[in-house]
C-alpha positions in Angstrom: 173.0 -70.2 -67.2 174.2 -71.0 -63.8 173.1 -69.5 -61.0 176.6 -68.9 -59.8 176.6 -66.4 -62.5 173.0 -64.2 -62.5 174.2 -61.3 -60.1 172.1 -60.2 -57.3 169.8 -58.3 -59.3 169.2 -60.5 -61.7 168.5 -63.0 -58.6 166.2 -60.8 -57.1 164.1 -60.4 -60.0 163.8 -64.2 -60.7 162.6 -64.4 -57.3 159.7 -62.1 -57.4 158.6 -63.7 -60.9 158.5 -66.9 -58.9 156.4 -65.3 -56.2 154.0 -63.8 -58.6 153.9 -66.6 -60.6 150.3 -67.9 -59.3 148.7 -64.1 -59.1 146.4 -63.8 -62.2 148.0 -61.2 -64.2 146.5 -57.9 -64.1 148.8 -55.8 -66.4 152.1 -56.6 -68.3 155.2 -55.4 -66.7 157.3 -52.3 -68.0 159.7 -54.1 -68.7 157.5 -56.6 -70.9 155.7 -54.3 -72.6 159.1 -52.5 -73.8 160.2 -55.5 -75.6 156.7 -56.0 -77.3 156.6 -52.4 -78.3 159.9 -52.4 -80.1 160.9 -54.4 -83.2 162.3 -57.5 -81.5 161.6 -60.7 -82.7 159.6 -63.4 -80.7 158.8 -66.8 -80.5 155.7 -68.5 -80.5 155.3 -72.1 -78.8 152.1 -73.9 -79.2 151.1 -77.4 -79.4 150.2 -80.0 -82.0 147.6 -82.3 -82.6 149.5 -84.8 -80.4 151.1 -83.0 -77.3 154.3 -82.3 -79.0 155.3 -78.3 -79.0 155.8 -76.1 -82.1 158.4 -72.9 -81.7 158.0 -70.6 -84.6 159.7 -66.8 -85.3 157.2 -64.1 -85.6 156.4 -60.4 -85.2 154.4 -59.3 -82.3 153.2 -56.2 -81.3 150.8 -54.6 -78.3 146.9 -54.3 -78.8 146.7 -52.5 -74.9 147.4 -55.4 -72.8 147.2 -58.3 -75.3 149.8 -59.2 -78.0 149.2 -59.2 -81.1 151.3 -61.6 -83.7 149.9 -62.3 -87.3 150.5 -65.6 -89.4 148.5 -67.3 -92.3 144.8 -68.9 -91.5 145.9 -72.3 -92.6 149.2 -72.1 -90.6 150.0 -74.8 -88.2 150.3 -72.1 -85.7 146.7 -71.1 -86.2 145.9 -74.5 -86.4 147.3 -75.4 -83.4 145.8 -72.2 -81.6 141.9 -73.1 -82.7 142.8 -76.1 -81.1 144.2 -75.6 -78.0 144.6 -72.3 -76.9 147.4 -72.2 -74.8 150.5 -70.3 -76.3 154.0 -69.1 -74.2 156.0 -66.5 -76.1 159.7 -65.5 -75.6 161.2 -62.3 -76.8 164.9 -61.4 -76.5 165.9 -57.2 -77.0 167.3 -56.7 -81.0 170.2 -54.7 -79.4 170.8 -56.6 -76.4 170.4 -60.3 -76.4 170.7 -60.5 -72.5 167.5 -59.0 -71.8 164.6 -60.8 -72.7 160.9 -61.6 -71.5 158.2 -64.9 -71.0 155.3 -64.6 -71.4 152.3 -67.5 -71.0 148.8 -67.0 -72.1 145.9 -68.1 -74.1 144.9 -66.6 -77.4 141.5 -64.4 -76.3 140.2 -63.4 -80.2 141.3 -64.2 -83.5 140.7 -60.8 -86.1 140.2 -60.7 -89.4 138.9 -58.7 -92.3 139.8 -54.8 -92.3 140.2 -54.9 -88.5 143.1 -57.8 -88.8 144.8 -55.1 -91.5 145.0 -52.2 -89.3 147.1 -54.0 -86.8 149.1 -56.0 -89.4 149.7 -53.1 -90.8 151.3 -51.1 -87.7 152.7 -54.4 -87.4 154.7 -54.4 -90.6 155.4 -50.6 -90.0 157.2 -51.5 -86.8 159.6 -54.3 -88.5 159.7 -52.9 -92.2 158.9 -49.5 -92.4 155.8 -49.8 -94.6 152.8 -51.6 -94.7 152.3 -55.4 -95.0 153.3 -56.4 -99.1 151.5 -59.1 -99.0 147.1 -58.0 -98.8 146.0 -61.9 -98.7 145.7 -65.0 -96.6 146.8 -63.4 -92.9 144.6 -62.6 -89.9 145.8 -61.7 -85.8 145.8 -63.6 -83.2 145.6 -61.7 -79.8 146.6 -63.2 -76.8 146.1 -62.6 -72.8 149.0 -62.9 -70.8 148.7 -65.2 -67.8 152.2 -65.1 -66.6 154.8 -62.5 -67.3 158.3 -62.0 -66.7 161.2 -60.1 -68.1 164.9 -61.2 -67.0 168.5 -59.5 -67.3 171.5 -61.4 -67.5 174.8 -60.0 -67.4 
């Protein structure tokens, strides 16, 4: 998108992402958080073995100021996070595509066991309605934001 387009607001809240942009992260946004506490899908970027990125679809969720996102143990997501930590995240809002949110980080823990279930769980309960069907072969990833930033368009 243009900037011709972005009206001012939009404009104005580019800007002070930019300016922020080097300023460790402290807290996520409002606005952030408000995607990653409804059910709207996001995608994970990480890199493989050789320097190349991987984008994948995922749920993610809120575990106080890190996100949470579950995927197998042998996935070449979680591969690629033991690796190399670094992960960036984009969400977009289920009802409206427009607004969305960035998000750059590293992953900080990797849960498993009966503590990994509780969040999957909520996780699944957020998306489906019920708990997660499947009881095997998952385990969270939570991340710490770096960088933050949620945009508007339209």
């Amino acid at each position: 998108m243009s900037l011709g387009s972005l009206n001012m607001a939009d404009l104005v809240k580019t800007a002070r992402a930019r300016r922020s942009e080097n300023e460790p992260m402290t807290e996520l946004p409002a606005d952030v958080r408000r995607l990653f506490d409804g059910p709207n899908y996001a995608h994970l970027a990480t890199l493989m073995p050789d320097g190349a990125p991987h984008s994948a679809p995922l749920w993610v969720g809120l575990e106080g100021d890190r996100i949470a996102l579950l995927t197998s143990p042998s996935s070449r997501k979680a591969r690629n996070m033991a690796r190399d930590a670094r992960v960036a995240i984009s969400i977009t809002d289920h009802d409206q595509p427009f607004v969305m949110a960035s998000v750059r980080g590293q992953v900080a823990e990797r849960v498993e066991g009966d503590a990994a279930w509780v969040i999957i769980d909520r996780l699944s309960d957020k998306y489906l309605g019920q708990p997660y069907p499947l009881r095997t072969d998952r385990v969270v990833f939570l991340i710490e934001p770096e960088h933050a930033r949620a945009v508007t368009y339209g």
